[in-house]
TORKOL-4160 file (C-alpha; in steps of 0.2 Angstrom, whole numbers, padded with zeros to 4 digits, m for minus):
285
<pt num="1" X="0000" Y="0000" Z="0000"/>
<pt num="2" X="0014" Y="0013" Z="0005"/>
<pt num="3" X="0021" Y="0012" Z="m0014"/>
<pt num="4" X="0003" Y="0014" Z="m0019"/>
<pt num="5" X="0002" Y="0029" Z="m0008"/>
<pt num="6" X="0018" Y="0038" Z="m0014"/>
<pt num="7" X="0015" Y="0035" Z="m0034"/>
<pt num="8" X="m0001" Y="0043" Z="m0033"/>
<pt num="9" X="0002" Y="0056" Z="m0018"/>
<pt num="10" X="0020" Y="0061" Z="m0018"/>
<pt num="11" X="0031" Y="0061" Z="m0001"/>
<pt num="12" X="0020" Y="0060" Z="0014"/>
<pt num="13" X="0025" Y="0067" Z="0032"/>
<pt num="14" X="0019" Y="0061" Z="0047"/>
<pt num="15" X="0020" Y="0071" Z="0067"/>
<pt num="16" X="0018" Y="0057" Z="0081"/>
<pt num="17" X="0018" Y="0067" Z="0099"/>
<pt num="18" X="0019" Y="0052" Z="0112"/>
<pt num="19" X="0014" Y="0054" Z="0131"/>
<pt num="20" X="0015" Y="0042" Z="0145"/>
<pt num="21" X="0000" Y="0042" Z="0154"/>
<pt num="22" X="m0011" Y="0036" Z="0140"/>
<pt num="23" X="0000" Y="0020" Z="0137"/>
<pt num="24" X="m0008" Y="0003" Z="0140"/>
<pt num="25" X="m0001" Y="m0004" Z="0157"/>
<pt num="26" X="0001" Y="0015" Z="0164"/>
<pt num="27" X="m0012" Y="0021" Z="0179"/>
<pt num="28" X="m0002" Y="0030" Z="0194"/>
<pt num="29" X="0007" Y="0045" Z="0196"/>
<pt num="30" X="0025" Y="0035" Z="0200"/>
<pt num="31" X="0026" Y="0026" Z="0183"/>
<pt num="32" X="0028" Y="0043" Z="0174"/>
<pt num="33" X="0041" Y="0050" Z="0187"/>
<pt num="34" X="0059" Y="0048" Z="0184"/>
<pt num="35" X="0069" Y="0038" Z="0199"/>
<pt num="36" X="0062" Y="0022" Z="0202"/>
<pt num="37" X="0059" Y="0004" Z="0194"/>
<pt num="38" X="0039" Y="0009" Z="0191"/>
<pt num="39" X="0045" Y="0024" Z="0179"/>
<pt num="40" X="0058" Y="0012" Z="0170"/>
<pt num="41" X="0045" Y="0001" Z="0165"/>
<pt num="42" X="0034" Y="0014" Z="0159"/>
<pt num="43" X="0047" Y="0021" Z="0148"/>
<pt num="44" X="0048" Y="0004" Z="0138"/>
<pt num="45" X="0030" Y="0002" Z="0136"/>
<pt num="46" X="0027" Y="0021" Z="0130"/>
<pt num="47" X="0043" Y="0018" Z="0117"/>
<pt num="48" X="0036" Y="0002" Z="0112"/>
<pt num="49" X="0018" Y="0011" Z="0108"/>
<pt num="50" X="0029" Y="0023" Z="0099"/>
<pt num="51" X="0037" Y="0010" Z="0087"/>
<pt num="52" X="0019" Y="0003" Z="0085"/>
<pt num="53" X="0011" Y="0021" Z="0079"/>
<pt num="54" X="0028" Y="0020" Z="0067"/>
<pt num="55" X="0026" Y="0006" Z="0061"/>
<pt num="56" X="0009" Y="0010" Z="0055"/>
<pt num="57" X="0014" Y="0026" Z="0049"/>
<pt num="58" X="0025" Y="0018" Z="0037"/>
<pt num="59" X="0014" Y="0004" Z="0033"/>
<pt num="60" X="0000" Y="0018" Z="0029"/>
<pt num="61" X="0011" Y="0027" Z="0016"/>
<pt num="62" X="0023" Y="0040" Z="0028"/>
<pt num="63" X="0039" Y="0043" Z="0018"/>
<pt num="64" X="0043" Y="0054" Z="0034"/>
<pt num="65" X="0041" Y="0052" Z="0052"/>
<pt num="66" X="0045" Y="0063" Z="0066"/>
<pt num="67" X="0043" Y="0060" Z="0085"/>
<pt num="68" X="0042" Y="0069" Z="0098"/>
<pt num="69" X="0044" Y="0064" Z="0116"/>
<pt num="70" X="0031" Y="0074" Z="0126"/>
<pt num="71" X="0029" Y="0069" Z="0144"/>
<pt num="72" X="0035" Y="0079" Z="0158"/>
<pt num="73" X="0055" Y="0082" Z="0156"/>
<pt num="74" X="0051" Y="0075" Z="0137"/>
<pt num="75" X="0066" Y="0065" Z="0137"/>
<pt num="76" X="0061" Y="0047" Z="0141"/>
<pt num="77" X="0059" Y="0035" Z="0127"/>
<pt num="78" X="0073" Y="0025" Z="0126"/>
<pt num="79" X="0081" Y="0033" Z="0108"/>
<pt num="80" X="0091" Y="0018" Z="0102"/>
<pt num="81" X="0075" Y="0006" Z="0104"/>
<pt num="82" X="0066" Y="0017" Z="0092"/>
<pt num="83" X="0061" Y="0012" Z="0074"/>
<pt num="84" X="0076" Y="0020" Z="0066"/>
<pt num="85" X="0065" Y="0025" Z="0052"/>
<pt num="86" X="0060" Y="0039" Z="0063"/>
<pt num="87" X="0068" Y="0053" Z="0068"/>
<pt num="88" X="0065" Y="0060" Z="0087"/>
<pt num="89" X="0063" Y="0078" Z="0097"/>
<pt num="90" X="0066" Y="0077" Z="0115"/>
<pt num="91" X="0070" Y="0088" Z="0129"/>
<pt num="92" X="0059" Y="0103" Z="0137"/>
<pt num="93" X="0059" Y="0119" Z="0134"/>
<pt num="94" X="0051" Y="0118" Z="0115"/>
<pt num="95" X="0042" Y="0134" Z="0112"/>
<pt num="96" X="0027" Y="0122" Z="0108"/>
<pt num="97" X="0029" Y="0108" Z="0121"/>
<pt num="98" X="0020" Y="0092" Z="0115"/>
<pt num="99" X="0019" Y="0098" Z="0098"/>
<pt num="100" X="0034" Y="0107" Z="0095"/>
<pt num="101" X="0041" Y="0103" Z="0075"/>
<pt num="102" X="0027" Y="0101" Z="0067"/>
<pt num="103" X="0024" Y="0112" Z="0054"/>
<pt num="104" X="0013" Y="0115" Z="0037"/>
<pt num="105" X="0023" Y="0102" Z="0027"/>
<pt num="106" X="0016" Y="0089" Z="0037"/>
<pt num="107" X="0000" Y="0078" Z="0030"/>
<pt num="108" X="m0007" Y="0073" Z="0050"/>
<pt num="109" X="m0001" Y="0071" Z="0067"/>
<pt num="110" X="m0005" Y="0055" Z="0078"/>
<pt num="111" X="m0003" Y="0058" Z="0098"/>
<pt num="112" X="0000" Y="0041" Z="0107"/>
<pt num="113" X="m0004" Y="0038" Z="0124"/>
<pt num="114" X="m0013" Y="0055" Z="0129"/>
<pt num="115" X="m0025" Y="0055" Z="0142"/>
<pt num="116" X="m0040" Y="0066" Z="0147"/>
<pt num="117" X="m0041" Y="0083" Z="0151"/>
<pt num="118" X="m0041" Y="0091" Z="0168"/>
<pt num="119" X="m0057" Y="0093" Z="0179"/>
<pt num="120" X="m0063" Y="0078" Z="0168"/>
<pt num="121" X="m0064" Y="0060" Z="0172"/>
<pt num="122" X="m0051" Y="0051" Z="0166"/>
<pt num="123" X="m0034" Y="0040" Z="0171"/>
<pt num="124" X="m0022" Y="0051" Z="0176"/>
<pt num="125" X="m0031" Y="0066" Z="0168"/>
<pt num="126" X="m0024" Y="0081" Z="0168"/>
<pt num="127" X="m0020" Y="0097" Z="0155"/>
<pt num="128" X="0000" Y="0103" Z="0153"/>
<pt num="129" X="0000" Y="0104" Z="0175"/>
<pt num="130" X="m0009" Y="0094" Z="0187"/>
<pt num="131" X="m0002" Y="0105" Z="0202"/>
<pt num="132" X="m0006" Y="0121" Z="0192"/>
<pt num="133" X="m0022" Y="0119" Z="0181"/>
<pt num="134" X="m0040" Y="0116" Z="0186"/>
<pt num="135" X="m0048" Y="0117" Z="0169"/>
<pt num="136" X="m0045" Y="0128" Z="0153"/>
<pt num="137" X="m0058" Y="0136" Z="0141"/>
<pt num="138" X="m0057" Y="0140" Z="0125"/>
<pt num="139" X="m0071" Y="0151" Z="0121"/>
<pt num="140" X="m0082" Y="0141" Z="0132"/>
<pt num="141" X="m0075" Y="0125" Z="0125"/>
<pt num="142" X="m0063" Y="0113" Z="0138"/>
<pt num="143" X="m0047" Y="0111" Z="0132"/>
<pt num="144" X="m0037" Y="0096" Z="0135"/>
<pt num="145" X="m0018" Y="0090" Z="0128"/>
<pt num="146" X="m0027" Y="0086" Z="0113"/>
<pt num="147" X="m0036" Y="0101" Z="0108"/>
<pt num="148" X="m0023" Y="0112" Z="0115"/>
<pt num="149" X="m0011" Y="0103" Z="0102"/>
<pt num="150" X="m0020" Y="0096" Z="0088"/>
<pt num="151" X="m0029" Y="0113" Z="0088"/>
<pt num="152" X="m0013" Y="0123" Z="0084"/>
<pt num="153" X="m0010" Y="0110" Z="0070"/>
<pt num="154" X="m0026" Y="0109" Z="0064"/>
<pt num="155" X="m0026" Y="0128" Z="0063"/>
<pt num="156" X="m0011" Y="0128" Z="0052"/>
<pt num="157" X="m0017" Y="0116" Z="0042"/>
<pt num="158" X="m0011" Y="0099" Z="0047"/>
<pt num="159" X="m0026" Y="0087" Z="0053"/>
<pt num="160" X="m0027" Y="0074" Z="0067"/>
<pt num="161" X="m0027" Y="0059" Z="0061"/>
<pt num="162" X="m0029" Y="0046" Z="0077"/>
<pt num="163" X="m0025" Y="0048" Z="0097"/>
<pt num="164" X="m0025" Y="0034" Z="0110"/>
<pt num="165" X="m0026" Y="0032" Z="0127"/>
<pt num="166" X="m0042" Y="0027" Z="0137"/>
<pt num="167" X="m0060" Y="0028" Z="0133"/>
<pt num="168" X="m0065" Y="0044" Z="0143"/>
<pt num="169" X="m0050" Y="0053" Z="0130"/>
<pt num="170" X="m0057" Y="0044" Z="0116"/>
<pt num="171" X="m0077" Y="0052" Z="0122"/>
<pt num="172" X="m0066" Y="0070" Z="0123"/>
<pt num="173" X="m0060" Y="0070" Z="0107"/>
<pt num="174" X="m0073" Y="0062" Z="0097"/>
<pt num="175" X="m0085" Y="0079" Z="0103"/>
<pt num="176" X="m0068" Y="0089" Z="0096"/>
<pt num="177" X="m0060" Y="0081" Z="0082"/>
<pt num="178" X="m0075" Y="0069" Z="0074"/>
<pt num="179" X="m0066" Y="0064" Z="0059"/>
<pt num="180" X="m0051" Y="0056" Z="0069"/>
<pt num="181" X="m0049" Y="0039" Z="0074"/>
<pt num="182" X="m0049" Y="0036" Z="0093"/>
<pt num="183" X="m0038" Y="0020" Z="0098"/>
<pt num="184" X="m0045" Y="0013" Z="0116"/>
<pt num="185" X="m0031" Y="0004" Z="0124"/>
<pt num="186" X="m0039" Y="0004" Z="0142"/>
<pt num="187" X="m0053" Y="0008" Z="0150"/>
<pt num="188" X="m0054" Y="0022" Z="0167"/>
<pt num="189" X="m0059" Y="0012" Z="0181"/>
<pt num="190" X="m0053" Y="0031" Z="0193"/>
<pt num="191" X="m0040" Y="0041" Z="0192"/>
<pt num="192" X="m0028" Y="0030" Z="0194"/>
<pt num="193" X="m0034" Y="0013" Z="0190"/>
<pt num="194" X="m0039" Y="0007" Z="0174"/>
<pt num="195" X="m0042" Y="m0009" Z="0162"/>
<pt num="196" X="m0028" Y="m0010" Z="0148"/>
<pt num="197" X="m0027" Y="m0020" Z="0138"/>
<pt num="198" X="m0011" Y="m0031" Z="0135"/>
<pt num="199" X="0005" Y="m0021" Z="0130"/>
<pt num="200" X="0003" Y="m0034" Z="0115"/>
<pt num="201" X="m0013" Y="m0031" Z="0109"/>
<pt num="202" X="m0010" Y="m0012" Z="0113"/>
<pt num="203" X="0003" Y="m0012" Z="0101"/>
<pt num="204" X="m0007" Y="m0022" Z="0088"/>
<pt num="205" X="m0021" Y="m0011" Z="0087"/>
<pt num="206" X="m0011" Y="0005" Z="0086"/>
<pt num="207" X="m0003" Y="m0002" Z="0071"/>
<pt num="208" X="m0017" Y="m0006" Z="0064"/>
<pt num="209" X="m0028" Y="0009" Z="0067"/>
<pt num="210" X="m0012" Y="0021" Z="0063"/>
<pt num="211" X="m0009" Y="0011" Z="0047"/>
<pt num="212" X="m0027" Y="0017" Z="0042"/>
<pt num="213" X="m0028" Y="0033" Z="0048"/>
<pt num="214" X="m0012" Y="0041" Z="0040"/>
<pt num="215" X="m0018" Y="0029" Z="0024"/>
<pt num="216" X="m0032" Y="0042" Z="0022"/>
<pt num="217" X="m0024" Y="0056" Z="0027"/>
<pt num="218" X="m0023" Y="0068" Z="0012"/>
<pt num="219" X="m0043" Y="0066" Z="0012"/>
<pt num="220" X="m0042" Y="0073" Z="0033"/>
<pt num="221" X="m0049" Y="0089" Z="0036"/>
<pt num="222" X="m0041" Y="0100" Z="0048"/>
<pt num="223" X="m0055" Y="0106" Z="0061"/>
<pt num="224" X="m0050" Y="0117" Z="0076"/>
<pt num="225" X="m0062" Y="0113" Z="0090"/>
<pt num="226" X="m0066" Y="0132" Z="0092"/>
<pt num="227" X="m0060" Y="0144" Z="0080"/>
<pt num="228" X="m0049" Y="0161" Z="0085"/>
<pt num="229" X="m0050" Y="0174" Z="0089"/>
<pt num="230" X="m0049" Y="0166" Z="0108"/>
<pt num="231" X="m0057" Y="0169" Z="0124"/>
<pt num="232" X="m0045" Y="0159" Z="0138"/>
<pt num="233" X="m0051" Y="0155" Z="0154"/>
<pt num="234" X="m0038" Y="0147" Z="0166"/>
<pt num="235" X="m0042" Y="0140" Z="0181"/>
<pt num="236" X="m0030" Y="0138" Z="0193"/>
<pt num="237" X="m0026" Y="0124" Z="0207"/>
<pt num="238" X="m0024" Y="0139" Z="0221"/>
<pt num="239" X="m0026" Y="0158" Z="0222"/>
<pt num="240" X="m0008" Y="0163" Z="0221"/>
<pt num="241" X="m0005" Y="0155" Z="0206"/>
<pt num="242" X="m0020" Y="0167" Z="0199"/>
<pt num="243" X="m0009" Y="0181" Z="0208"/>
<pt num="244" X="0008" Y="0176" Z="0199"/>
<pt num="245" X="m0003" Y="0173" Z="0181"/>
<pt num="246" X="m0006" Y="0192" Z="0182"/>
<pt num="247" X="0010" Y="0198" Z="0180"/>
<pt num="248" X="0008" Y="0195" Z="0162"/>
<pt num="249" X="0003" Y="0207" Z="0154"/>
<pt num="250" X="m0014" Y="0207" Z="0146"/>
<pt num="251" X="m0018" Y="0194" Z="0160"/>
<pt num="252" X="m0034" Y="0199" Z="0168"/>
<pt num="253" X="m0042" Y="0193" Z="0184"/>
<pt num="254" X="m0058" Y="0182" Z="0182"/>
<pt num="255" X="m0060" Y="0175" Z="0199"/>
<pt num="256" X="m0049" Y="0171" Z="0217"/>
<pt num="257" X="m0042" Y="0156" Z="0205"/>
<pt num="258" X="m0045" Y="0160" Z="0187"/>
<pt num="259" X="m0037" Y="0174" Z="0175"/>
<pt num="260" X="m0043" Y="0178" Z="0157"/>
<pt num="261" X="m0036" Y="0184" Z="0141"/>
<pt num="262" X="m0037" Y="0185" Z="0124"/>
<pt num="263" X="m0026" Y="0176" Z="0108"/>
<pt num="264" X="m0025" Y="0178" Z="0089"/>
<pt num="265" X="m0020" Y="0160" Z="0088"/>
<pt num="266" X="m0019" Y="0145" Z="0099"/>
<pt num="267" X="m0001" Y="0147" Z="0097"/>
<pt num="268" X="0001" Y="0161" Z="0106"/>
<pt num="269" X="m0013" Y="0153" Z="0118"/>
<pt num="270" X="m0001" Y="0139" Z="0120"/>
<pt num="271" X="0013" Y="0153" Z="0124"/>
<pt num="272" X="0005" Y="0158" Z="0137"/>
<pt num="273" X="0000" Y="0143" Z="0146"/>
<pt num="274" X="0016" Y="0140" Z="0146"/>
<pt num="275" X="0023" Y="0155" Z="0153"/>
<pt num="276" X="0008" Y="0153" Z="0167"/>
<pt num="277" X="0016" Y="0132" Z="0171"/>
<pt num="278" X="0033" Y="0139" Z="0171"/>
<pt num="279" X="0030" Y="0150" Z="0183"/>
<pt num="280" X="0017" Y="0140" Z="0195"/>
<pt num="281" X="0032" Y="0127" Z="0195"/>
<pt num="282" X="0042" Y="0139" Z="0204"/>
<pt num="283" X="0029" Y="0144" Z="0215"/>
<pt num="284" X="0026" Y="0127" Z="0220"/>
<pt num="285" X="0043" Y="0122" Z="0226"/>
């Protein structure tokens, strides 16, 4: 099928973000944690769901792949295990965080082992900061990992082509992004218990759903889940965070624990976000 694929489409480029909590096998908060045997063992299995989106990716007609490591420090899949088909950005600080690279020449992005947004049910939920954020808006709209990211690329262009992690994510996004396919590998028993499936069959399915996802990909539409201009709402996790957040500028006050303000894009939405999670880190120490 890939030779298919590049006779009748030309070179195709594939964005794959991968995060941990959303990986089959994966339910507490010391598996994604660096310094200990649980988060050792989570590392393999998130680098072994990677390979798997890879291998689909390829299968589906990708002449390009590029990954990019996205949980917490964003340095944790083991590199020299990857499918070296692929090539890999890793470390934090990216200007974009979880989708940092991507770019208009690409034909969809896949995100791996996300998880649901925070103040919704979900294992492990959370959006960019569980100690800082209680819930992000959109022009009304909750924004989770998913929207936050797959919303900048759809808004230049570059679709969503499949996500995976548990089912409550896979409700999320099917409300956001209805054309993309939503690859279940467990099921939210709480916050922190679930019922995965087997790494194995995990693996299998995201081959399989990722080879047909990224097959279709120059029919994808790329569909923001609210349009700019934007309208943020953050709600924070406690009232001196709100107190730090406005001392950017434009930042407003919209409650004792939210602020509000306004973007042309959800890049510079992302921007600030982040500027607001750098800064609760240090206010959390």
């Amino acid at each position: 099928m890939g030779a298919l694929l590049l006779t009748a489409w030309g070179p195709m480029r594939i964005f794959i973000s991968v995060d941990i909590e959303g990986v089959a096998g994966v339910c507490e908060v010391e598996q994604g944690r660096r310094g200990n045997a649980e988060y050792e063992a989570a590392r393999r299995l998130m680098t072994e769901e990677a390979n798997a989106a890879i291998r689909g990716a390829f299968a589906g007609g990708a002449t390009e792949v590029v990954v990019a490591d996205s949980h917490g420090p964003m340095h944790n899949m083991l590199s020299e295990q990857l499918d070296p088909r692929a090539s890999v950005i890793n470390g934090s600080g990216r200007a974009l965080s979880m989708i940092h690279g991507i770019d208009k020449t690409f034909d969809g992005a896949i995100l791996i082992g996300y998880h649901a947004s925070a103040d919704h049910i979900g294992v492990l939920a959370h959006t960019i900061s569980g100690g800082a954020f209680r819930r992000i808006e959109f022009n009304g709209v909750q924004m989770g990992e998913t929207a936050l990211f797959a919303g900048h690329a759809a808004e230049i262009g570059v679709p969503l082509l499949a996500v995976s992690g548990d089912d409550q994510l896979a409700a999320e996004t099917k409300v956001q992004f209805p054309e993309a396919e939503c690859i279940v590998v467990k099921k939210a028993i709480g916050a922190v218990s679930a019922h995965s499936l087997s790494p194995t069959n995990a693996r299998k399915l995201i081959e399989e759903k990722v080879t047909e996802a990224v097959a279709s990909a120059k029919t994808g539409k790329a569909a923001v889940p609210t349009p700019a201009p934007l309208d943020v709402t953050v709600h924070l996790n406690k009232q001196v965070l709100a107190d730090i957040a406005c001392f950017v500028p434009t930042v407003e006050r919209a409650g004792a624990q939210a602020v509000r303000y306004q973007a042309a894009s959800y890049k510079e939405a992302i921007a600030v976000l982040l500027a607001f999670m750098w800064m609760s880190a240090g206010a959390l120490k």
